[in-house]
mmCIF entry with sequence, helices, sheets and N, C-alpha, C, O atoms, coordinates in Angstrom:
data_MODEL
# 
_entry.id   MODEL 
# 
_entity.id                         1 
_entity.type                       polymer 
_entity.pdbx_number_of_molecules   1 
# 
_entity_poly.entity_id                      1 
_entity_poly.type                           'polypeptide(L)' 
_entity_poly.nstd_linkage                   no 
_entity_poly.nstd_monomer                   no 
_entity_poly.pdbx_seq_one_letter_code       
;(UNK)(UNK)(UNK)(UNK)(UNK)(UNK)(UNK)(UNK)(UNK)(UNK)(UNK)(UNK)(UNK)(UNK)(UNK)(UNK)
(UNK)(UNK)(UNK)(UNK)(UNK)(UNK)(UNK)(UNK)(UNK)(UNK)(UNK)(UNK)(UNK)(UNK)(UNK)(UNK)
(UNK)(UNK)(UNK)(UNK)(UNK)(UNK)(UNK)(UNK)(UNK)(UNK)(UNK)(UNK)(UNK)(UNK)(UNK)(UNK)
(UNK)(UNK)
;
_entity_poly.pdbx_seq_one_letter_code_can   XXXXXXXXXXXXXXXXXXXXXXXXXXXXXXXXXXXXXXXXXXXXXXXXXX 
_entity_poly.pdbx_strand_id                 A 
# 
loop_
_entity_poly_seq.entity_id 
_entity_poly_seq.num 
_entity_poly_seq.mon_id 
_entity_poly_seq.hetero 
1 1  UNK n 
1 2  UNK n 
1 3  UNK n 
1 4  UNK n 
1 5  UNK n 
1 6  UNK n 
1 7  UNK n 
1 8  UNK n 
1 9  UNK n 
1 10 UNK n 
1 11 UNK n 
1 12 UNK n 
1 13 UNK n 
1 14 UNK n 
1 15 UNK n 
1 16 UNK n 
1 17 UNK n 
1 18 UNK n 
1 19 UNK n 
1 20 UNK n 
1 21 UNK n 
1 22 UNK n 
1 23 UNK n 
1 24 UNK n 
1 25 UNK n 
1 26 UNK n 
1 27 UNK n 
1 28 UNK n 
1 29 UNK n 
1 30 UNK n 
1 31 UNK n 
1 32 UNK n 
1 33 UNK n 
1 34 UNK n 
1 35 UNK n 
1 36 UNK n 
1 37 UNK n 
1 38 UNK n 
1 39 UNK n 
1 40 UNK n 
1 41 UNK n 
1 42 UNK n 
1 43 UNK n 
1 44 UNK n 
1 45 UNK n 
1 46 UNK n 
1 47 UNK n 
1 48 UNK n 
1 49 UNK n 
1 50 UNK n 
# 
_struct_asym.id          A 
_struct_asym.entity_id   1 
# 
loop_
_struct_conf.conf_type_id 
_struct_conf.id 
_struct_conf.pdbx_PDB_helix_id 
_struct_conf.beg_label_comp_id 
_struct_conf.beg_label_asym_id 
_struct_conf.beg_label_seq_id 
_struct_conf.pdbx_beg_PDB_ins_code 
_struct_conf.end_label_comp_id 
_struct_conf.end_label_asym_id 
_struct_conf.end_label_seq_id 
_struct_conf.pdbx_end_PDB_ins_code 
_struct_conf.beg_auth_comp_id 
_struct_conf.beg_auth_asym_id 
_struct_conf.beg_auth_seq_id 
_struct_conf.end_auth_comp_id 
_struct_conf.end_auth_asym_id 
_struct_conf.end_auth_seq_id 
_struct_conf.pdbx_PDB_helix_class 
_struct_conf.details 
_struct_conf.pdbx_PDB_helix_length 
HELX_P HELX_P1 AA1 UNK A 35 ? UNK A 45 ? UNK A 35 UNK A 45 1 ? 11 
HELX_P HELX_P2 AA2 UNK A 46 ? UNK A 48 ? UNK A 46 UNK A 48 5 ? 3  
# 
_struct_conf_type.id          HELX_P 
_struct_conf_type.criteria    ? 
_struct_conf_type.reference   ? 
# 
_struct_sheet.id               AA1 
_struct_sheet.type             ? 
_struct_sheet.number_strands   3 
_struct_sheet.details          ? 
# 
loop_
_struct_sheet_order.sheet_id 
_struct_sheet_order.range_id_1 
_struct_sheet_order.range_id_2 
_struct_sheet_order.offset 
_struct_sheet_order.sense 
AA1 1 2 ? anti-parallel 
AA1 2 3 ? anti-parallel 
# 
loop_
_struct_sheet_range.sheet_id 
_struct_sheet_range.id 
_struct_sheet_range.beg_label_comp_id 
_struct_sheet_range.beg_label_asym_id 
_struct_sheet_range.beg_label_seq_id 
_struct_sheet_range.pdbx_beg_PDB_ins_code 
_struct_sheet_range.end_label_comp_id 
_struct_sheet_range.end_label_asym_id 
_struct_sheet_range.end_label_seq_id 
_struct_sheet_range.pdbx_end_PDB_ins_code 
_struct_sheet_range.beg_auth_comp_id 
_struct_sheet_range.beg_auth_asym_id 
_struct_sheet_range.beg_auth_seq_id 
_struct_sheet_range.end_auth_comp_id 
_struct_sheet_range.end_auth_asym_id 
_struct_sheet_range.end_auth_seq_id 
AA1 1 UNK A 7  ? UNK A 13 ? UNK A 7  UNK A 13 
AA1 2 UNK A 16 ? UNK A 22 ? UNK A 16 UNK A 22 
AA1 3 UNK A 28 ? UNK A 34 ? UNK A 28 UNK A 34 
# 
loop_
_atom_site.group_PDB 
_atom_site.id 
_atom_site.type_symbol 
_atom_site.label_atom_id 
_atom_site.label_alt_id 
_atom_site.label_comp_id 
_atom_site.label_asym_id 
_atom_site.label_entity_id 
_atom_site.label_seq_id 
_atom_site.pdbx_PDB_ins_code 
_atom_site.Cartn_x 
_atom_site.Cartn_y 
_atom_site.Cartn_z 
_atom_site.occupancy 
_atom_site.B_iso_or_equiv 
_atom_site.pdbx_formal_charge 
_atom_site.auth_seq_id 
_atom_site.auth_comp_id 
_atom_site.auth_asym_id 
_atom_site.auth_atom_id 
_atom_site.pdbx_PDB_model_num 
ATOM 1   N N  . UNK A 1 1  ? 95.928  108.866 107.453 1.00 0.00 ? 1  UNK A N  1 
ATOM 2   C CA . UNK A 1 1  ? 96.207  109.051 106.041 1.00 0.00 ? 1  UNK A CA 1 
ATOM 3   C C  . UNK A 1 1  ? 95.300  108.129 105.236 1.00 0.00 ? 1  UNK A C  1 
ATOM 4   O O  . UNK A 1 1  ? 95.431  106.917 105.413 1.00 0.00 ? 1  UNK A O  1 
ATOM 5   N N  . UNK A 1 2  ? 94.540  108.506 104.509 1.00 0.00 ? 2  UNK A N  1 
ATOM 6   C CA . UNK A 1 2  ? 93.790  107.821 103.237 1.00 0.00 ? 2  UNK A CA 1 
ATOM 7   C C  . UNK A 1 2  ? 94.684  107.068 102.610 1.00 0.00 ? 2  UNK A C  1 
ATOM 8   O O  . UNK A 1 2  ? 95.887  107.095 102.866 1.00 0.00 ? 2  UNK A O  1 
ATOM 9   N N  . UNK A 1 3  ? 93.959  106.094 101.444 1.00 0.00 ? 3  UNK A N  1 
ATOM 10  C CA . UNK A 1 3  ? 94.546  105.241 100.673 1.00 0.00 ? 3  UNK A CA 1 
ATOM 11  C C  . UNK A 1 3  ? 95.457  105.767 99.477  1.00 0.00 ? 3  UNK A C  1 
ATOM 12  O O  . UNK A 1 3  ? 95.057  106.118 98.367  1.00 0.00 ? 3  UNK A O  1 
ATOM 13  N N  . UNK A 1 4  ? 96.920  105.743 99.999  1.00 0.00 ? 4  UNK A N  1 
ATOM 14  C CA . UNK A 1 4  ? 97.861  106.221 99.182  1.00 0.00 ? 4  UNK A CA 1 
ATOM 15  C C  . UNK A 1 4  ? 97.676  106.226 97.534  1.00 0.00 ? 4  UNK A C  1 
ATOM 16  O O  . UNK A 1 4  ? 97.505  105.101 97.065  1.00 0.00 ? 4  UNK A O  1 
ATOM 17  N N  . UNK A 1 5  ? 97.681  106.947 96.910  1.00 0.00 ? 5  UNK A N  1 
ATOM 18  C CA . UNK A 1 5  ? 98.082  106.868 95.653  1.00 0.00 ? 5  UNK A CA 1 
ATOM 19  C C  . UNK A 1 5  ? 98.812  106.507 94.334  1.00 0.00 ? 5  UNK A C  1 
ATOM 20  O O  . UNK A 1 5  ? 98.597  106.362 93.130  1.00 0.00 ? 5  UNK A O  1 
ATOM 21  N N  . UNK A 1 6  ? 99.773  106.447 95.234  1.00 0.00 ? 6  UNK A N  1 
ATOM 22  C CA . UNK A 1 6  ? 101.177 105.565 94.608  1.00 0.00 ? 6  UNK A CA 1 
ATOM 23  C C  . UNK A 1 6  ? 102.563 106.192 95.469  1.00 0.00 ? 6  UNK A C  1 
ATOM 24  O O  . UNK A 1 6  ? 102.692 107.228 96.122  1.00 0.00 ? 6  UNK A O  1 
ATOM 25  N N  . UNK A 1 7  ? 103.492 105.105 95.166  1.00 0.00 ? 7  UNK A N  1 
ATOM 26  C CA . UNK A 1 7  ? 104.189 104.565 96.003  1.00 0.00 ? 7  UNK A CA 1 
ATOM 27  C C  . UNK A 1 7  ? 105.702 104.614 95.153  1.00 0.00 ? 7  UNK A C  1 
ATOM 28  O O  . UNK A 1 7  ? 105.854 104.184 94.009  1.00 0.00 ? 7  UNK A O  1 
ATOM 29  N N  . UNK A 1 8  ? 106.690 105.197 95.937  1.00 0.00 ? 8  UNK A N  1 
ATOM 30  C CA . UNK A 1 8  ? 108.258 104.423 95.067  1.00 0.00 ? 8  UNK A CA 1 
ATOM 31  C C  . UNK A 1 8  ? 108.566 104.317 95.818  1.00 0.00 ? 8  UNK A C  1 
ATOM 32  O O  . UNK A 1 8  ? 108.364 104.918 96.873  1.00 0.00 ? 8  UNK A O  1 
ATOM 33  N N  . UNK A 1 9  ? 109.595 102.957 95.392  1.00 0.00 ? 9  UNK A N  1 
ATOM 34  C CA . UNK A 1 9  ? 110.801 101.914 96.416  1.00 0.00 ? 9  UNK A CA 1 
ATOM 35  C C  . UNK A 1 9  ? 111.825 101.903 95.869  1.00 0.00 ? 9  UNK A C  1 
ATOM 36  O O  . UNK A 1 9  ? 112.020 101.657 94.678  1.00 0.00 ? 9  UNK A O  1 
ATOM 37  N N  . UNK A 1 10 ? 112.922 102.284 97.024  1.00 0.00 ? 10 UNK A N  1 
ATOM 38  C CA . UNK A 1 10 ? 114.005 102.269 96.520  1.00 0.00 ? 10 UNK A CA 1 
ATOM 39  C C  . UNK A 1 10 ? 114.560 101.220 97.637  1.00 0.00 ? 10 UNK A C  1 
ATOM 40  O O  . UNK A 1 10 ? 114.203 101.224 98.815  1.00 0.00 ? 10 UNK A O  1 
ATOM 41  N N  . UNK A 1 11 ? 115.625 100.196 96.972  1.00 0.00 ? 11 UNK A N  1 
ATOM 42  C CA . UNK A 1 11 ? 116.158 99.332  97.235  1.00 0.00 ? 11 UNK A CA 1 
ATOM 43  C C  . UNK A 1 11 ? 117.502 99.762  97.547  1.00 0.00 ? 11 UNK A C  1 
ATOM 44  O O  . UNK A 1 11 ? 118.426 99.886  96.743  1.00 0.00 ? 11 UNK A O  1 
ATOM 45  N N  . UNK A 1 12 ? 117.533 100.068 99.307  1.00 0.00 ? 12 UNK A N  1 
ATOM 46  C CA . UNK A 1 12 ? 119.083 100.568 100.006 1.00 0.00 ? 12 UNK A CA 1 
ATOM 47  C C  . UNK A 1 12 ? 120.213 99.350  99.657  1.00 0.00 ? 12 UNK A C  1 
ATOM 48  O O  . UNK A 1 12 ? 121.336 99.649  99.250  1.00 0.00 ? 12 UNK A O  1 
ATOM 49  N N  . UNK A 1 13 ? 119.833 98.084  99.842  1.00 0.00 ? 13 UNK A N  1 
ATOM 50  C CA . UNK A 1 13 ? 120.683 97.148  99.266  1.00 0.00 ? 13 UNK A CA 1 
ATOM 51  C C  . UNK A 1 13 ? 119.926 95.829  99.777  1.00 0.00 ? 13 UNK A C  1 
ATOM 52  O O  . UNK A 1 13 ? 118.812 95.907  100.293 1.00 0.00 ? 13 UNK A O  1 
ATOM 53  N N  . UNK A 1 14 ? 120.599 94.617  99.601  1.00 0.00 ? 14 UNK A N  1 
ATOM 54  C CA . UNK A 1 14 ? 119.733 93.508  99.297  1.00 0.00 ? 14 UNK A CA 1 
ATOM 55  C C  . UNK A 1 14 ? 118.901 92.972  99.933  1.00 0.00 ? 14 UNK A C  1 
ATOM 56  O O  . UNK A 1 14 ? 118.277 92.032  99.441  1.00 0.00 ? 14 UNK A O  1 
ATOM 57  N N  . UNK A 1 15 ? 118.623 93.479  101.384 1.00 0.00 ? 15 UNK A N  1 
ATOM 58  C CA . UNK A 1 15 ? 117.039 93.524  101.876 1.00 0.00 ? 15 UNK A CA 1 
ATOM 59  C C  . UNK A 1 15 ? 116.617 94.645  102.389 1.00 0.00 ? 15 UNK A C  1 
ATOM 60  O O  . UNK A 1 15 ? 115.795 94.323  103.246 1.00 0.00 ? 15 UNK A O  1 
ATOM 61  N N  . UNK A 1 16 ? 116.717 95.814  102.349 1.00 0.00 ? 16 UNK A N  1 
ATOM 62  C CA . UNK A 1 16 ? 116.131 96.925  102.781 1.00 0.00 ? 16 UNK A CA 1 
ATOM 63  C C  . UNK A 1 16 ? 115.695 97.668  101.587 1.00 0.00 ? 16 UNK A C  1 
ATOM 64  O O  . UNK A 1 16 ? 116.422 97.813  100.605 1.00 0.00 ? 16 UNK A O  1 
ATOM 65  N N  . UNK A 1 17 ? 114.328 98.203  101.696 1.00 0.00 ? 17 UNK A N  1 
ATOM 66  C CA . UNK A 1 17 ? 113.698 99.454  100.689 1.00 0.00 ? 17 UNK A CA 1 
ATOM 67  C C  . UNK A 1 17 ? 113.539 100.534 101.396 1.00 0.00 ? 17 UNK A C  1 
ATOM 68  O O  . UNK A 1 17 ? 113.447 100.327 102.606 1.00 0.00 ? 17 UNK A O  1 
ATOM 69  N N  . UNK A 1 18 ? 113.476 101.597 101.060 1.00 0.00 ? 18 UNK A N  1 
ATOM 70  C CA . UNK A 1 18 ? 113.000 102.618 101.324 1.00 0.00 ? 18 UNK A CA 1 
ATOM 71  C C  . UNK A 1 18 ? 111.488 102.702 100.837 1.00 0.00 ? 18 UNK A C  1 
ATOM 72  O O  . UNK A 1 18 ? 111.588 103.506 99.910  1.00 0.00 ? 18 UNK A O  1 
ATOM 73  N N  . UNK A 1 19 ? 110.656 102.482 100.886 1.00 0.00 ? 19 UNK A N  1 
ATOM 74  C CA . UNK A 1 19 ? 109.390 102.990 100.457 1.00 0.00 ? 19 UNK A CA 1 
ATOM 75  C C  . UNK A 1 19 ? 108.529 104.280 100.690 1.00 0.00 ? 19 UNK A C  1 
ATOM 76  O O  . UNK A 1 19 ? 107.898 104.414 101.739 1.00 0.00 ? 19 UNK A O  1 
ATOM 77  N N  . UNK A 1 20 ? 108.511 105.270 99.656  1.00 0.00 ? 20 UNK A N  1 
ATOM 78  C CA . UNK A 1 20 ? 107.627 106.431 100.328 1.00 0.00 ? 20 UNK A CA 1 
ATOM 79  C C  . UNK A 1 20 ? 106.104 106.290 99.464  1.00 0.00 ? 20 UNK A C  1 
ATOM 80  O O  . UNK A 1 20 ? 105.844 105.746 98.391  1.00 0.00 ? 20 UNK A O  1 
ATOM 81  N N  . UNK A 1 21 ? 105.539 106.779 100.110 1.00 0.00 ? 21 UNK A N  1 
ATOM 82  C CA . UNK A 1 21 ? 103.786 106.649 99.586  1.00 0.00 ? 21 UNK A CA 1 
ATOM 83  C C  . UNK A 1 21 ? 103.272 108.225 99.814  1.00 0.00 ? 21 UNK A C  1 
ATOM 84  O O  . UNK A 1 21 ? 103.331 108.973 100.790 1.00 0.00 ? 21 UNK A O  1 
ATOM 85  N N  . UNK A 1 22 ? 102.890 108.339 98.843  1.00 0.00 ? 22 UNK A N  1 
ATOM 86  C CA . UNK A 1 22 ? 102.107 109.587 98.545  1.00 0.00 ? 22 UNK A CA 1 
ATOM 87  C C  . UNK A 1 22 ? 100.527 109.725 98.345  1.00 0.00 ? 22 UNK A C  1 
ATOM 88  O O  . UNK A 1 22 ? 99.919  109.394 97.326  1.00 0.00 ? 22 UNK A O  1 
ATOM 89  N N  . UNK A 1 23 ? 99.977  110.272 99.498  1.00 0.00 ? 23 UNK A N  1 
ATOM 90  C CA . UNK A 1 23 ? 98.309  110.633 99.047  1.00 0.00 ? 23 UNK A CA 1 
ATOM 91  C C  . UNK A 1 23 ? 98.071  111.367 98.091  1.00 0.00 ? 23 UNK A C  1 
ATOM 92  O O  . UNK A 1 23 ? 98.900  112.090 97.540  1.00 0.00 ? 23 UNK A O  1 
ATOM 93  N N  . UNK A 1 24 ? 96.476  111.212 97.692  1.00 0.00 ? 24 UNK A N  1 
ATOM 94  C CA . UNK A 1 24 ? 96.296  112.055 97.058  1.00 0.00 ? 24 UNK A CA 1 
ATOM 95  C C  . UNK A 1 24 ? 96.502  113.697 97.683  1.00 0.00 ? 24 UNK A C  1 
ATOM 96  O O  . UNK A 1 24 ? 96.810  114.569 96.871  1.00 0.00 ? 24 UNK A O  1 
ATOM 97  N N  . UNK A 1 25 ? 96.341  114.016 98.959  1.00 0.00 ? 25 UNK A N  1 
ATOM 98  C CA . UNK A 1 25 ? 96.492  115.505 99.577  1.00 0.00 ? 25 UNK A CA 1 
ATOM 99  C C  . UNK A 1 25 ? 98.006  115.494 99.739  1.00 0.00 ? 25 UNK A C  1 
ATOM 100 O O  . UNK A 1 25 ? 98.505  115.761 100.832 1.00 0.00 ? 25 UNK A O  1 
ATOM 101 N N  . UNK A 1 26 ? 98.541  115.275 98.974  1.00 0.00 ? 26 UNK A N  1 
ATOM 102 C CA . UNK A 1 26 ? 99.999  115.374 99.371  1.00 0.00 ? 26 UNK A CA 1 
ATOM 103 C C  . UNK A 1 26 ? 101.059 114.710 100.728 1.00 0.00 ? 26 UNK A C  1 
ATOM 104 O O  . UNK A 1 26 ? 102.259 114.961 100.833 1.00 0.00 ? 26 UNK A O  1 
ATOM 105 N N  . UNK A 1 27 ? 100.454 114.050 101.438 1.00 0.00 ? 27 UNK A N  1 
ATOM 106 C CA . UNK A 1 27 ? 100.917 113.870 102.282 1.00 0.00 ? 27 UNK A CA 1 
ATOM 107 C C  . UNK A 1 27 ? 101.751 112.843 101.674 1.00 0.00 ? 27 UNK A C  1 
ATOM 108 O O  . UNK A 1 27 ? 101.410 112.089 100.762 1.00 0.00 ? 27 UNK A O  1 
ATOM 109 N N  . UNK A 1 28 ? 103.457 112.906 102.570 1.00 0.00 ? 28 UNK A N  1 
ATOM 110 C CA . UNK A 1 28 ? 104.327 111.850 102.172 1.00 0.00 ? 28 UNK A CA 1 
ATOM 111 C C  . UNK A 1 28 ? 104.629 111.241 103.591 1.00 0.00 ? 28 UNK A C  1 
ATOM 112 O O  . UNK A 1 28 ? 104.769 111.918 104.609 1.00 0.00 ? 28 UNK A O  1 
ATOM 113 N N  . UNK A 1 29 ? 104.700 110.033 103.527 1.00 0.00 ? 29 UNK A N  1 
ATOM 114 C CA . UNK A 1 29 ? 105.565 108.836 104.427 1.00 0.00 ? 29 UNK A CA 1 
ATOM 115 C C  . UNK A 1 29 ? 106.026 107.758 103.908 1.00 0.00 ? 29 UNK A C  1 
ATOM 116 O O  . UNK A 1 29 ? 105.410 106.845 103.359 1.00 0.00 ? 29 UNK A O  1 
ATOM 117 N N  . UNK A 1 30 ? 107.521 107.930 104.160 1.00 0.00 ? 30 UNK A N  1 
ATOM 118 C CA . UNK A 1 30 ? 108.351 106.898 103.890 1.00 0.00 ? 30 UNK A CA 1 
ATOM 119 C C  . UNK A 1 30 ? 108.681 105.646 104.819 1.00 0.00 ? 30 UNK A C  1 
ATOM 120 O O  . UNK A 1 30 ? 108.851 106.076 105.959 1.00 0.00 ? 30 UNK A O  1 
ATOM 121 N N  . UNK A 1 31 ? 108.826 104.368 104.777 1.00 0.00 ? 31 UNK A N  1 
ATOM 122 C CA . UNK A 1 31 ? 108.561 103.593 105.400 1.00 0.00 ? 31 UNK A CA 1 
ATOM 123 C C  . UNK A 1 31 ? 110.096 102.596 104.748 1.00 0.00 ? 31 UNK A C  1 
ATOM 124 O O  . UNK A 1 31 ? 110.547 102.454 103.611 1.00 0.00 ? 31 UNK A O  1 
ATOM 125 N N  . UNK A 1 32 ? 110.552 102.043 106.169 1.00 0.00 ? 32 UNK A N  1 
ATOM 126 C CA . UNK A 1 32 ? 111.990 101.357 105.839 1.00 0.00 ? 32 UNK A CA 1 
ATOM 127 C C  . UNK A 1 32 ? 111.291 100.075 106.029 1.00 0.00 ? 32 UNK A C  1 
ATOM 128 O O  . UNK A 1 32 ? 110.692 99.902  107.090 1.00 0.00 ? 32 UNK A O  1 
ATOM 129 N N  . UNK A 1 33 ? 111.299 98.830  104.808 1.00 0.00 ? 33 UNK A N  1 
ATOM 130 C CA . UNK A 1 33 ? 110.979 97.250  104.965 1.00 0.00 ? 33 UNK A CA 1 
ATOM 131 C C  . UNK A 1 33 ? 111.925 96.628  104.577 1.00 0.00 ? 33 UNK A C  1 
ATOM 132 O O  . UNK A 1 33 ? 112.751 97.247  103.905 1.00 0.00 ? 33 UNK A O  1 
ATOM 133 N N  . UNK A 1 34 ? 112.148 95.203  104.852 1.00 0.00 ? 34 UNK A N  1 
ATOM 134 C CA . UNK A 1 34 ? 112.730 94.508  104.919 1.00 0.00 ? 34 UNK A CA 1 
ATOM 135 C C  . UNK A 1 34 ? 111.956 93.799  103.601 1.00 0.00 ? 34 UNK A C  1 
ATOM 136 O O  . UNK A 1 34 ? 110.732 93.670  103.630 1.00 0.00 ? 34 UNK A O  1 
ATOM 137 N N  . UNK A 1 35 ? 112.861 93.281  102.277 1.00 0.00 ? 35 UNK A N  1 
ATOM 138 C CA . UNK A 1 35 ? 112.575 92.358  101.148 1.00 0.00 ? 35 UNK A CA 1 
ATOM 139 C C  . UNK A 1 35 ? 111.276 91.709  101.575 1.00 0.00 ? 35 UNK A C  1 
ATOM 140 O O  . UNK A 1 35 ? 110.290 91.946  100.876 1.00 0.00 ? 35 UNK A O  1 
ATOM 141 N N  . UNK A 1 36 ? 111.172 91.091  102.404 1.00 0.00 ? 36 UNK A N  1 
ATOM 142 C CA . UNK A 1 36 ? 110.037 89.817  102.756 1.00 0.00 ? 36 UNK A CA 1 
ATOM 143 C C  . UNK A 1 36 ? 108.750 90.771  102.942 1.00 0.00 ? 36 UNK A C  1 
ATOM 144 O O  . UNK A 1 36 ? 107.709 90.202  102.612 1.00 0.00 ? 36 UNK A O  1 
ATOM 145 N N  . UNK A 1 37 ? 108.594 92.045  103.380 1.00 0.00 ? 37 UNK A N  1 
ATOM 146 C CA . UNK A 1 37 ? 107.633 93.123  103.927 1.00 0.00 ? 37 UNK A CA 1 
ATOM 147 C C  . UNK A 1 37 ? 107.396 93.820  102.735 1.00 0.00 ? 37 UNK A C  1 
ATOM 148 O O  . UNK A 1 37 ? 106.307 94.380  102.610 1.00 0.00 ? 37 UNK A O  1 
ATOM 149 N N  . UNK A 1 38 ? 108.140 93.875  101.933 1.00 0.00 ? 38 UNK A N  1 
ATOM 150 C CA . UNK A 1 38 ? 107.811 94.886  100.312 1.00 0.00 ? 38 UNK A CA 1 
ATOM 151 C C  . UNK A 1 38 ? 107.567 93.680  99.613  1.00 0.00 ? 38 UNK A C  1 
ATOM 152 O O  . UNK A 1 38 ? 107.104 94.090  98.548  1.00 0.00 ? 38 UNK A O  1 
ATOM 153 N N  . UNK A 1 39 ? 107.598 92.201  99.546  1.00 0.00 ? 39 UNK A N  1 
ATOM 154 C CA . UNK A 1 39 ? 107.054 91.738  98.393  1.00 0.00 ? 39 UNK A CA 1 
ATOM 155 C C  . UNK A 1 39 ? 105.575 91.232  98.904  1.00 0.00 ? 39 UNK A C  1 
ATOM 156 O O  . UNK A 1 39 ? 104.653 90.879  98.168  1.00 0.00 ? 39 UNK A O  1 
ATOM 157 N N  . UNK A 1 40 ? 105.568 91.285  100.417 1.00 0.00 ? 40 UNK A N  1 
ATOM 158 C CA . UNK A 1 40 ? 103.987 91.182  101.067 1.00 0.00 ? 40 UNK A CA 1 
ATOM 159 C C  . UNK A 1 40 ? 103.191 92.271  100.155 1.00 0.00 ? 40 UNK A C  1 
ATOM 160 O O  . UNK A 1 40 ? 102.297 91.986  99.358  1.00 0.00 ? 40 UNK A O  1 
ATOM 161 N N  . UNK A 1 41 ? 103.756 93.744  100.465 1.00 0.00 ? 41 UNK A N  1 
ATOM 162 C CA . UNK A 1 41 ? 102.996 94.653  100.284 1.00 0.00 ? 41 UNK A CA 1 
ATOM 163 C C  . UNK A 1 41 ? 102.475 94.541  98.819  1.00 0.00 ? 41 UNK A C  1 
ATOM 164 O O  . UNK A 1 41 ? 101.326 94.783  98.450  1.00 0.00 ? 41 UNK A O  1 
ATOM 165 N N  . UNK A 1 42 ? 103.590 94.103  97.999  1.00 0.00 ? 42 UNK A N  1 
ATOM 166 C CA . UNK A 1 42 ? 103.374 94.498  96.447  1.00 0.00 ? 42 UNK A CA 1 
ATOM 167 C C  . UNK A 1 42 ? 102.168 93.239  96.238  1.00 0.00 ? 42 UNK A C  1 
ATOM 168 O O  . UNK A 1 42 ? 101.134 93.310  95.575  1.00 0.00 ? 42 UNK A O  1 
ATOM 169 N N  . UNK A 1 43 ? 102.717 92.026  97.084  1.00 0.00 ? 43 UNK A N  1 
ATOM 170 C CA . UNK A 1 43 ? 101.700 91.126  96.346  1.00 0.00 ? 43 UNK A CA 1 
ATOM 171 C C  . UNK A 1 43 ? 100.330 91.077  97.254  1.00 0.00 ? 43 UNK A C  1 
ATOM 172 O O  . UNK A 1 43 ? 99.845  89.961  97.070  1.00 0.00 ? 43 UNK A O  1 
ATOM 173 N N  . UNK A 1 44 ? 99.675  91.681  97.977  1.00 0.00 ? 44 UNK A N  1 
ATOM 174 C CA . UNK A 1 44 ? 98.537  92.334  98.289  1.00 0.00 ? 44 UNK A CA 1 
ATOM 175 C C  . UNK A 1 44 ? 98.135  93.638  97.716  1.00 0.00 ? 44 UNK A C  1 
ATOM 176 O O  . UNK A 1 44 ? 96.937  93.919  97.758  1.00 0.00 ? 44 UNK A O  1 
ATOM 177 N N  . UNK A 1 45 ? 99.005  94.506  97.166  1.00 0.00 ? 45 UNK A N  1 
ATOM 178 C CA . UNK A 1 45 ? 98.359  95.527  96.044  1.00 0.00 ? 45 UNK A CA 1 
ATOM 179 C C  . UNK A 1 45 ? 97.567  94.721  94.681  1.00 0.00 ? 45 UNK A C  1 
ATOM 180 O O  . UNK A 1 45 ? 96.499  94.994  94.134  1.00 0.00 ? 45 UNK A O  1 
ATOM 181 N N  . UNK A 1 46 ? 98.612  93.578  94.385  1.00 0.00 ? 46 UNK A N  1 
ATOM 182 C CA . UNK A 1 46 ? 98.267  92.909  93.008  1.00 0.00 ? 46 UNK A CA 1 
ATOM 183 C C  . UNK A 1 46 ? 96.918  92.251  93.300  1.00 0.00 ? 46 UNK A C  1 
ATOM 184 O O  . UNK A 1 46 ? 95.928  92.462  92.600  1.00 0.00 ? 46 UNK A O  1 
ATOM 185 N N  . UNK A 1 47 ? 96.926  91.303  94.554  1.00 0.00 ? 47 UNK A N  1 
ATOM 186 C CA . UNK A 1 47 ? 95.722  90.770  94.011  1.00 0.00 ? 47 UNK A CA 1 
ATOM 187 C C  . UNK A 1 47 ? 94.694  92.019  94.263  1.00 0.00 ? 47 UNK A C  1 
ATOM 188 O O  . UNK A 1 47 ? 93.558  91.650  93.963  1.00 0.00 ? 47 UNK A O  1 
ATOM 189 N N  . UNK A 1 48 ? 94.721  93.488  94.752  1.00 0.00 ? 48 UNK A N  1 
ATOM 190 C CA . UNK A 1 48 ? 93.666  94.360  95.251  1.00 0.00 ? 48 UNK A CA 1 
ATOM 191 C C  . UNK A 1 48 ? 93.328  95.091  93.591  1.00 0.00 ? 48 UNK A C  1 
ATOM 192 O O  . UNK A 1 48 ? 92.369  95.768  93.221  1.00 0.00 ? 48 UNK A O  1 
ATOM 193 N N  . UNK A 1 49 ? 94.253  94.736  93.026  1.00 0.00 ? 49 UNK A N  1 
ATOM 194 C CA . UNK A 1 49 ? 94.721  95.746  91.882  1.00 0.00 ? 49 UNK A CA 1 
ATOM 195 C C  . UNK A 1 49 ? 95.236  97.171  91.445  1.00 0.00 ? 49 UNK A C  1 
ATOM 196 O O  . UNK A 1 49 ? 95.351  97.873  90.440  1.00 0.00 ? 49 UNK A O  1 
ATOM 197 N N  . UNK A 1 50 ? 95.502  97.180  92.946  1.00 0.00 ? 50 UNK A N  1 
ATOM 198 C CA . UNK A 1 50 ? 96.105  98.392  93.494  1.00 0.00 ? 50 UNK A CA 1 
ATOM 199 C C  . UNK A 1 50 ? 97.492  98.429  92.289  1.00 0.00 ? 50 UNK A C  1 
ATOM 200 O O  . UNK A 1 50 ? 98.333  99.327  92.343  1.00 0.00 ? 50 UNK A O  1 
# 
């Protein structure tokens, strides 16, 4: 899968997200993280400027 496009998280409860990511070709995968693994991700989008 290419570099996703954008992304929603949904927060199952106080450390689990659901995260799904969407390509640009449509492809979807959702991905279950743990709080500490979604604020990695978010804060390596930020400094990418993703």
């Amino acid at each position: 899968m290419g570099d996703p496009q954008f992304h929603m998280a949904v927060q199952v409860d106080g450390a689990i997200w659901a995260v799904t990511f969407v390509s640009e070709f449509g492809f979807h995968e959702t991905r279950i993280m743990t709080s500490a693994e979604f604020i990695k991700m978010i804060s390596a989008e930020a400094r990418l400027g993703g």
